[in-house]
SERO-380935 format. One record per atom (N, C-alpha, C, CB): x, y, z; atom name; residue number from 1; residue in one letter. Coordinates in steps of 0.1 Angstrom, whole numbers. Each point is the difference from the previous one (the first is absolute). Glycine has a CB too. Example, Ala and Ser with C-alpha at 12.3 -4.5 7.8 and 13.67 -1.06 7.14 Angstrom:
BEGIN
132|-57|78|N|1|a
-9|12|0|CA|1|a
9|12|0|C|1|a
-19|-12|12|CB|1|a
15|23|-19|N|2|s
9|11|0|CA|2|s
-8|11|8|C|2|s
12|-6|-22|CB|2|s
//
This chain:
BEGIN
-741|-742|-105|N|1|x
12|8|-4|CA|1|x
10|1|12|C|1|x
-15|13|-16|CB|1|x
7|-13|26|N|2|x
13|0|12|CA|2|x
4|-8|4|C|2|x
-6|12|8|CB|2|x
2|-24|-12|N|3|x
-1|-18|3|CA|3|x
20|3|-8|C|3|x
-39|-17|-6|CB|3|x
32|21|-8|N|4|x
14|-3|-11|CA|4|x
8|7|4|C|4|x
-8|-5|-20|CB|4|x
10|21|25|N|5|x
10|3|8|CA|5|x
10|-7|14|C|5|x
-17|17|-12|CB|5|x
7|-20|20|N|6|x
3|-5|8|CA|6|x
8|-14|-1|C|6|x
-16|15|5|CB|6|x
9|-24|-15|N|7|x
12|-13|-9|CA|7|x
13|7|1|C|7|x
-17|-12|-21|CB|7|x
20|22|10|N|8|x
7|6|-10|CA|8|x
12|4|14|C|8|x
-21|11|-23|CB|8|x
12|-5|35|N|9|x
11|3|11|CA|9|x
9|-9|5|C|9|x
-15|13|5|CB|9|x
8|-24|1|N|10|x
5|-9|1|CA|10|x
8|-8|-7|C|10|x
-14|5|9|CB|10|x
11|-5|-20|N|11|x
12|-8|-12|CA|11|x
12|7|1|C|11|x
-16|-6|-17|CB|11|x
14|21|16|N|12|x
13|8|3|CA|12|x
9|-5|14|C|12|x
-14|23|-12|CB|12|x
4|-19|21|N|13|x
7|-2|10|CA|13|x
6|-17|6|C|13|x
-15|25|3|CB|13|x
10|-39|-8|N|14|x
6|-5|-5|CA|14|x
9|-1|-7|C|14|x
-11|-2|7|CB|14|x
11|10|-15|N|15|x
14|-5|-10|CA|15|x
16|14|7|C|15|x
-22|-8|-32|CB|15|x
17|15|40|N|16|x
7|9|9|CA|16|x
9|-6|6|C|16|x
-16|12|3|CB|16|x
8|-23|6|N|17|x
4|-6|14|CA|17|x
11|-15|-11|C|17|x
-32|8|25|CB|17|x
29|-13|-34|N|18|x
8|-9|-7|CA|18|x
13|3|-5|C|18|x
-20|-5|-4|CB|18|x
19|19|-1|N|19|x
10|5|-4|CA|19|x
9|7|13|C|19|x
-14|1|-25|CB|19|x
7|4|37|N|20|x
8|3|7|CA|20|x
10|-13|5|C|20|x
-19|21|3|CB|20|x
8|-36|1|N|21|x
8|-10|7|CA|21|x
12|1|-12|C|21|x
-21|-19|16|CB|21|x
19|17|-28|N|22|x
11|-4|-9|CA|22|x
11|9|-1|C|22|x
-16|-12|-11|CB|22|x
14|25|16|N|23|x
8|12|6|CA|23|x
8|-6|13|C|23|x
-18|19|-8|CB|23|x
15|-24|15|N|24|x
-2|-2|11|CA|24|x
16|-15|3|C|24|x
-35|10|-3|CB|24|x
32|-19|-12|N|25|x
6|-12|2|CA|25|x
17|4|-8|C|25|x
-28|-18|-1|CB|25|x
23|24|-11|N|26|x
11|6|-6|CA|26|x
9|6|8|C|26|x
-11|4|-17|CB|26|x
2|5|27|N|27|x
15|9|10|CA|27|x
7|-9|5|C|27|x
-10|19|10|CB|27|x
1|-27|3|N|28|x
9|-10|4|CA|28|x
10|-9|-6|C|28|x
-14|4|10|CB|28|x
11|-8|-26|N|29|x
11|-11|-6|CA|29|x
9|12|-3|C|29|x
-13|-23|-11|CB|29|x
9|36|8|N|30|x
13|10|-6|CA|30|x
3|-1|16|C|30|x
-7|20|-26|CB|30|x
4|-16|38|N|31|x
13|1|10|CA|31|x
-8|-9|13|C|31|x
13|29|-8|CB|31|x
-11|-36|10|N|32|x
1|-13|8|CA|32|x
-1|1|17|C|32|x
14|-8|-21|CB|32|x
-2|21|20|N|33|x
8|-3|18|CA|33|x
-13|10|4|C|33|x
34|-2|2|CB|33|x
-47|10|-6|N|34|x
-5|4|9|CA|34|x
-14|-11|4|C|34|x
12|26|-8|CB|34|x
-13|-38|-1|N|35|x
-10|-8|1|CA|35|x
5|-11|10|C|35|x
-9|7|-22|CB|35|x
1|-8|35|N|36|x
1|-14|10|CA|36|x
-4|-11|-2|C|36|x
-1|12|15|CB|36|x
2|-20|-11|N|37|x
-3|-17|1|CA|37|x
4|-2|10|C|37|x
2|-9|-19|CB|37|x
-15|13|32|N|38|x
4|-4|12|CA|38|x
13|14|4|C|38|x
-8|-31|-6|CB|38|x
18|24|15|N|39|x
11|6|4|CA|39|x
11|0|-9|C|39|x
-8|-6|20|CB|39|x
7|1|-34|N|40|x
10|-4|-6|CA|40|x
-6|10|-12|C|40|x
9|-26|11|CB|40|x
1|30|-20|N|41|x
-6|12|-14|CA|41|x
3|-9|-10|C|41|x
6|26|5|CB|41|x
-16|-27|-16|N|42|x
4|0|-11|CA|42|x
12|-8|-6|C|42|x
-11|18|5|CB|42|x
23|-3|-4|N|43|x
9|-3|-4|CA|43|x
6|-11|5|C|43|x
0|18|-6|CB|43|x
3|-19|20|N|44|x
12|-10|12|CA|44|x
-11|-13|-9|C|44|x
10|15|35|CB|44|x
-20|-20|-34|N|45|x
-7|-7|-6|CA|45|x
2|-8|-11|C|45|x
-9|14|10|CB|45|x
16|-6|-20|N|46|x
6|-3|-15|CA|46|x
17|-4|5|C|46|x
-18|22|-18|CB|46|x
21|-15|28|N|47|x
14|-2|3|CA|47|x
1|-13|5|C|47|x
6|23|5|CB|47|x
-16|-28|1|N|48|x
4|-13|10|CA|48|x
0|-11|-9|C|48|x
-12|7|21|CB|48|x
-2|-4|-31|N|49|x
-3|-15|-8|CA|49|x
20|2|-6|C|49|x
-38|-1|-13|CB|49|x
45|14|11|N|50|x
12|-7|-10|CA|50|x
14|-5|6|C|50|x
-10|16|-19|CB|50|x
9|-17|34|N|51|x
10|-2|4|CA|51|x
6|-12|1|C|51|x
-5|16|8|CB|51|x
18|-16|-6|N|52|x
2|-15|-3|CA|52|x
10|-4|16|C|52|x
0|2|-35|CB|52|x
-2|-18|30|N|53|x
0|-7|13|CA|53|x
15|-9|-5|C|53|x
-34|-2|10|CB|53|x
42|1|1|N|54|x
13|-4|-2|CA|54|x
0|-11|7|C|54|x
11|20|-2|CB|54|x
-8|-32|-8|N|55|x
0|-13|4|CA|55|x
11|-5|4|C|55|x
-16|-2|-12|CB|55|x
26|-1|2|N|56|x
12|-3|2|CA|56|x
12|8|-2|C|56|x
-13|-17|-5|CB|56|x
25|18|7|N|57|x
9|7|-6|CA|57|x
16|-9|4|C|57|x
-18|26|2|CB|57|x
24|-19|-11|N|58|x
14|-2|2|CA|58|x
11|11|-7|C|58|x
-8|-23|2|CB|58|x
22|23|3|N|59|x
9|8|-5|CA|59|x
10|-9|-10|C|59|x
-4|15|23|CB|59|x
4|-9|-35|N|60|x
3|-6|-11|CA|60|x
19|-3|4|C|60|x
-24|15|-18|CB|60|x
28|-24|17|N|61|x
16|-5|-1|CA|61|x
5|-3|-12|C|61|x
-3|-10|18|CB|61|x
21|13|-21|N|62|x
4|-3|-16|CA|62|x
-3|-17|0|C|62|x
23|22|-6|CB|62|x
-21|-25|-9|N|63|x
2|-16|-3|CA|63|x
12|2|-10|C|63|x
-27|-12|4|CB|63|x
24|11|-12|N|64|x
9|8|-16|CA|64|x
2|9|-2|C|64|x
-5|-8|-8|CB|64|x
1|22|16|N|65|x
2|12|1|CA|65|x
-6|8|9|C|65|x
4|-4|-18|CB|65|x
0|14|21|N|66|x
-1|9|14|CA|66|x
-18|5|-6|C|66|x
34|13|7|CB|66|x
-45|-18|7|N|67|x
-9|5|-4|CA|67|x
-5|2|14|C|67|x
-2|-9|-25|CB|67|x
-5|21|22|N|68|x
-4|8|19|CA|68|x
-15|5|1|C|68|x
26|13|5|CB|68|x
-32|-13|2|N|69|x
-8|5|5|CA|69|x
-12|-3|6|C|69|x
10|9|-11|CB|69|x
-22|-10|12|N|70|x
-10|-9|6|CA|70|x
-12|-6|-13|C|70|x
4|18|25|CB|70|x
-7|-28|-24|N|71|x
-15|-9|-6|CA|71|x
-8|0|10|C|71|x
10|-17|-14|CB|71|x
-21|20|10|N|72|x
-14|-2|13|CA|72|x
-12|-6|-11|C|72|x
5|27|20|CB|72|x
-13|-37|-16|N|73|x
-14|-6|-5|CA|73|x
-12|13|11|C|73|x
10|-35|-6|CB|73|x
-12|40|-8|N|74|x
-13|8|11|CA|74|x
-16|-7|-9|C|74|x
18|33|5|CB|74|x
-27|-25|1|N|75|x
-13|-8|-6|CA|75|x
-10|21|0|C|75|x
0|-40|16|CB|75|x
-1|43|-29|N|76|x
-5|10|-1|CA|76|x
-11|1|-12|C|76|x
21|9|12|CB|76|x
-36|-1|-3|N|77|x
-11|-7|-7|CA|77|x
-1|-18|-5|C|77|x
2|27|-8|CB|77|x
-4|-29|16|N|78|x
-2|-20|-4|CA|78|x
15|-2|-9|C|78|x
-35|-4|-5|CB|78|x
42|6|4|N|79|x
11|1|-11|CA|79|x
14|-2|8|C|79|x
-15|19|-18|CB|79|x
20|-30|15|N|80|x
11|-2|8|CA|80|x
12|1|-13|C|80|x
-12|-16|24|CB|80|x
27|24|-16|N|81|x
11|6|-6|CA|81|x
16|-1|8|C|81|x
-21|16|-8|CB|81|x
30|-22|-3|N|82|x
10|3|3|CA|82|x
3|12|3|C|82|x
3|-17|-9|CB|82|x
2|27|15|N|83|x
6|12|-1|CA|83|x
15|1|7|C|83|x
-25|10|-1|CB|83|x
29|-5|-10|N|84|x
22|5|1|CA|84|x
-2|13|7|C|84|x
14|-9|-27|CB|84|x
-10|12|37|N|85|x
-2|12|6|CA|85|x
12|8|-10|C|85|x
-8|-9|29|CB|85|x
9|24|-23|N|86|x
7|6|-13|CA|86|x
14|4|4|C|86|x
-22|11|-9|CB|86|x
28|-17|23|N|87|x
16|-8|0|CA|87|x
-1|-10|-8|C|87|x
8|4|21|CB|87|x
-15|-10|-26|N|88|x
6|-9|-10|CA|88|x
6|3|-10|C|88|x
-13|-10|6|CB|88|x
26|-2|-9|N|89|x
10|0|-11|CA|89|x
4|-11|0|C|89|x
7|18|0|CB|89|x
-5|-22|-13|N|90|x
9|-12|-10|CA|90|x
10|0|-12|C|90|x
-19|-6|6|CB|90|x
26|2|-10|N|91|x
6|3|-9|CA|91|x
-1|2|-12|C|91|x
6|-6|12|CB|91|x
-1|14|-21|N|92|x
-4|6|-12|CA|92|x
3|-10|-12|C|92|x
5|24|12|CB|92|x
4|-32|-9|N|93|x
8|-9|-10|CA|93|x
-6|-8|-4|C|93|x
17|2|8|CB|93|x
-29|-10|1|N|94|x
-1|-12|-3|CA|94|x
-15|4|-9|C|94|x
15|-16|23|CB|94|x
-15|8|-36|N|95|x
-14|1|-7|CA|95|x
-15|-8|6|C|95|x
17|2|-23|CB|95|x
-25|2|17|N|96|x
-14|-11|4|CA|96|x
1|1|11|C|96|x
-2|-16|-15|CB|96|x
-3|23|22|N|97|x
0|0|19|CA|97|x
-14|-2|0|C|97|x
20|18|10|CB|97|x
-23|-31|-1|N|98|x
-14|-2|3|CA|98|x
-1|7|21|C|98|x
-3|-30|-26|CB|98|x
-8|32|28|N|99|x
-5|-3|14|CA|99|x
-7|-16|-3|C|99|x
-6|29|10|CB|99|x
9|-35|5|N|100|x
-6|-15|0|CA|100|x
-3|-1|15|C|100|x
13|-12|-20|CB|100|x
-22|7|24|N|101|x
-3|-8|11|CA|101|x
5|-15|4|C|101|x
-18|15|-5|CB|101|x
28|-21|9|N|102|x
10|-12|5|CA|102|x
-6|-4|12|C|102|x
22|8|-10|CB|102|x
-25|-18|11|N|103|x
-6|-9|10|CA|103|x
14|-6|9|C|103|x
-24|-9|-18|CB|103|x
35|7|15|N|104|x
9|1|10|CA|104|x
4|17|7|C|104|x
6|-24|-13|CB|104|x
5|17|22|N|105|x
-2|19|9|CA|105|x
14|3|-9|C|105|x
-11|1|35|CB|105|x
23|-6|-33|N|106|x
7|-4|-16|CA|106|x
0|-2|-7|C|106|x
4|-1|3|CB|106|x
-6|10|-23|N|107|x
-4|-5|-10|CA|107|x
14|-5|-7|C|107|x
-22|14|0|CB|107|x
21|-26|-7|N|108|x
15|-3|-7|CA|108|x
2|11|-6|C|108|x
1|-23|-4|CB|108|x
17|20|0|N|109|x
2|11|-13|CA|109|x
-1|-4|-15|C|109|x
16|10|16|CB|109|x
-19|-20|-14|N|110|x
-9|-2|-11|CA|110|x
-8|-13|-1|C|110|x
16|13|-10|CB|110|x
-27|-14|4|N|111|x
-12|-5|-2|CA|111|x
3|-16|-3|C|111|x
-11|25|-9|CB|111|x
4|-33|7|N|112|x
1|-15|-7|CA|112|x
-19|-1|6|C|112|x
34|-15|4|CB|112|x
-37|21|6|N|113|x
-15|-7|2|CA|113|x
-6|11|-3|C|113|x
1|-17|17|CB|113|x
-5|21|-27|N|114|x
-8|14|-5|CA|114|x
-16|-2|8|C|114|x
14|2|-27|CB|114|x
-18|-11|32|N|115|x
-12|-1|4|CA|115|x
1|9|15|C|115|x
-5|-25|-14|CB|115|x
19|31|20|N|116|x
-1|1|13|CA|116|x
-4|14|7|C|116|x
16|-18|-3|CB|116|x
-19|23|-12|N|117|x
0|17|5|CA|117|x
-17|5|-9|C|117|x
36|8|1|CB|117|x
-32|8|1|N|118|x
-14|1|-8|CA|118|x
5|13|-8|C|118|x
-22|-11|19|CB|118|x
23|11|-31|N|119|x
6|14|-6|CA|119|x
-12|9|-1|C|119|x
20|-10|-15|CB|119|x
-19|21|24|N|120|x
-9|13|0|CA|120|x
5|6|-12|C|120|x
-4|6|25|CB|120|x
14|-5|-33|N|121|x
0|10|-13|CA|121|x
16|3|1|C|121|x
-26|13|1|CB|121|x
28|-6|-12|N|122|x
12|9|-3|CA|122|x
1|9|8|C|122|x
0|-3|-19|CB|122|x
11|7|27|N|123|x
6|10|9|CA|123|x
-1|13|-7|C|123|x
16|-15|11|CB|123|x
-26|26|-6|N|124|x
-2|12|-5|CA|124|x
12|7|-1|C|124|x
-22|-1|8|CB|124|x
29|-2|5|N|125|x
12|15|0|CA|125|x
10|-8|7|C|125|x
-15|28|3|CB|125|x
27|-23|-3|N|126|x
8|-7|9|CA|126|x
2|8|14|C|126|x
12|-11|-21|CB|126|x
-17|21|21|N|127|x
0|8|15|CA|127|x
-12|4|-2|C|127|x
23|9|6|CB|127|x
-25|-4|8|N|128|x
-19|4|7|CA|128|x
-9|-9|-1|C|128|x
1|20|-7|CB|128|x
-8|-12|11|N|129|x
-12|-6|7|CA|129|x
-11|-5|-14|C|129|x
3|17|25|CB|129|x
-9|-29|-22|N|130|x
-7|-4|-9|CA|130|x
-7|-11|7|C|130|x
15|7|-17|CB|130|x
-26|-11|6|N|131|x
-11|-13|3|CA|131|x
-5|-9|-8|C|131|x
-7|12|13|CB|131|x
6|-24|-8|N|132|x
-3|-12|-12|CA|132|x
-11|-9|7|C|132|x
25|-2|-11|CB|132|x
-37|3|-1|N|133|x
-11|-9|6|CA|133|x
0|-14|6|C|133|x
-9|11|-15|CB|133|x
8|-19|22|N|134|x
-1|-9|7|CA|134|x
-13|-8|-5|C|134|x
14|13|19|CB|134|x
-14|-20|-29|N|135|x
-13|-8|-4|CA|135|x
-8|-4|13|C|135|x
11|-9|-22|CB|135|x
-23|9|18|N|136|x
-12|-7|9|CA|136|x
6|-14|6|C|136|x
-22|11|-15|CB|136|x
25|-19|4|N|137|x
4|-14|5|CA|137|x
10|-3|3|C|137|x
-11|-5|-9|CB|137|x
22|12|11|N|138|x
11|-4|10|CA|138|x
-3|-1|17|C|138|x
15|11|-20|CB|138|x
-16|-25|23|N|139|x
2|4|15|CA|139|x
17|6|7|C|139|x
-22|-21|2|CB|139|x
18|31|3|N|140|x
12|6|10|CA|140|x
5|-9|7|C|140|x
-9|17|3|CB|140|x
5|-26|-1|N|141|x
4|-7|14|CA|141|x
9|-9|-8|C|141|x
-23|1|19|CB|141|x
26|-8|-27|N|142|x
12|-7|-5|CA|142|x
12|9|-6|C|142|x
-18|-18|-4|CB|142|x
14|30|1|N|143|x
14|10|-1|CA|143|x
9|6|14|C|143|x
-14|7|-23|CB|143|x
25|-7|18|N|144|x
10|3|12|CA|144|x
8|9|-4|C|144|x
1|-20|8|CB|144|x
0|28|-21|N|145|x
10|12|1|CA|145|x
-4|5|-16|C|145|x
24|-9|19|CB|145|x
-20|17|-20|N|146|x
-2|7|-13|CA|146|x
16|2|-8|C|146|x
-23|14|12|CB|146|x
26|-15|-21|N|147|x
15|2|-5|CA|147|x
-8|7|-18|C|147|x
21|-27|17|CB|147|x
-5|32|-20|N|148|x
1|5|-7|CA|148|x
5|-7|-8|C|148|x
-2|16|10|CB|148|x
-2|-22|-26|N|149|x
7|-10|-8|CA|149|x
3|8|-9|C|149|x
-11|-21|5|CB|149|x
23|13|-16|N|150|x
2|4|-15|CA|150|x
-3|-17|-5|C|150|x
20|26|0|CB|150|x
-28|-19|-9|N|151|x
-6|-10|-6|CA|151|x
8|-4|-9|C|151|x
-20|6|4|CB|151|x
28|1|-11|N|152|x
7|-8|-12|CA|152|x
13|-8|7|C|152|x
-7|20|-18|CB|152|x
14|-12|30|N|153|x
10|-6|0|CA|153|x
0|-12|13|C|153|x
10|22|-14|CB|153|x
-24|-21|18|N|154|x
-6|-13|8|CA|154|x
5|7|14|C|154|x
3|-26|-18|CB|154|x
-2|35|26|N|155|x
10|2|7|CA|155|x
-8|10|15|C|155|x
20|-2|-26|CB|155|x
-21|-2|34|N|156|x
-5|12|11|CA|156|x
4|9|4|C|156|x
-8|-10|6|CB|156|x
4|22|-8|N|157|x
11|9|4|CA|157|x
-1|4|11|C|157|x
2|6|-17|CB|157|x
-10|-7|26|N|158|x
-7|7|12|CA|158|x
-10|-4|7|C|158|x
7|15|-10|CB|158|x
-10|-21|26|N|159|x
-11|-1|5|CA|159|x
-6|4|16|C|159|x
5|-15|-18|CB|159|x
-20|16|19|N|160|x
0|3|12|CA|160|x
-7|-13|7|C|160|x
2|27|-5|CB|160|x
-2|-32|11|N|161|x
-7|-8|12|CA|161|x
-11|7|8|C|161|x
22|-11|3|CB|161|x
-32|8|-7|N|162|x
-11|3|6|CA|162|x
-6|-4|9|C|162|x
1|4|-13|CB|162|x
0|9|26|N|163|x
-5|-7|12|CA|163|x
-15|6|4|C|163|x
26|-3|9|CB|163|x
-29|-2|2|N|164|x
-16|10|3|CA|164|x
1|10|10|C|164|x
-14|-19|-5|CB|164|x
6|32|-1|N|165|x
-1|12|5|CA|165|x
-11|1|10|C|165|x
9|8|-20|CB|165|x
-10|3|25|N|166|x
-8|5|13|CA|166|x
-16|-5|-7|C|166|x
19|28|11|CB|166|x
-22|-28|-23|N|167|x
-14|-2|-7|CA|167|x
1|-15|3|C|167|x
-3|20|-21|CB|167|x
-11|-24|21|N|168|x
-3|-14|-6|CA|168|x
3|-4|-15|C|168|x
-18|2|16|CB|168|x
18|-15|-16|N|169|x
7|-7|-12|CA|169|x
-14|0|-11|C|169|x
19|-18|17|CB|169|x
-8|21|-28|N|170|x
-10|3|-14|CA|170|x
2|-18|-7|C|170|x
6|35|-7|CB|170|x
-15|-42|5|N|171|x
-5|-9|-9|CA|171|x
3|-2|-12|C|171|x
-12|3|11|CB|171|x
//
């Protein structure tokens, strides 16, 4: 009889110490900054994996129309990105506005070799800050500026020349 008590204690008090660790893991994912890793918490931890690293950049010039502000290739989480800082502006007039990547540092004002760029997408906004994925298989290293196209009327409105930043070069 004391044998089965004594099991019975034990099982409790295992299932105590289980439920306390799982007490235990919950706090820390609910608040982070009081849990270390080493000299570093938690949180800064989650911050580092998402920072991003500035490869290239340039300051956007008109072609067809007045367009301003900065392009930068960053690489955040394994994930590399055009980003329009949020001085950026283009003109309102022109329809179909693509972002493109142009392998010359001058993109014509208009196209005949369509093979020479790489269209990231439709232009979200014509001012601020914004980002466009950069496929896996583009190498960086044959692009030279980023411009701003209209696709319908074949026409560039805007580019920057991309030079290299204080970071190492993104791939």
């Amino acid at each position: 009889m004391k044998l089965k008590s004594i099991k019975r204690h034990s099982i409790v008090i295992g299932m105590v110490s289980v439920l306390a660790s799982a007490l235990s893991i919950a706090a820390a994912i609910a608040n982070p900054v009081h849990e270390t890793l080493g000299s570093v918490t938690a949180t800064e931890s989650l911050v580092a994996q998402s920072e991003s690293v500035i490869a290239l950049a340039g300051t956007f010039v008109a072609a067809e129309a007045p367009t301003t502000g900065t392009a930068q290739i960053i690489e955040e989480d394994g994930q590399r990105y055009v980003v329009l800082d949020s001085a950026f502006s283009t003109t309102d007039m022109a329809p179909d506005l693509h972002v493109v990547l142009e392998t010359s540092e001058v993109p014509p004002g208009s196209y005949t070799d369509f093979g020479s760029f790489v269209n990231l997408g439709a232009l979200q906004s014509v001012t601020g800050e914004q980002r466009y994925p950069i496929p896996d298989s583009v190498d960086l290293s044959e692009f030279k500026s980023v411009s701003i196209w209209c696709r319908m009327a074949n026409a560039t409105m805007g580019y920057a020349v991309l030079g290299g930043s204080s970071s190492a070069s993104i791939q």
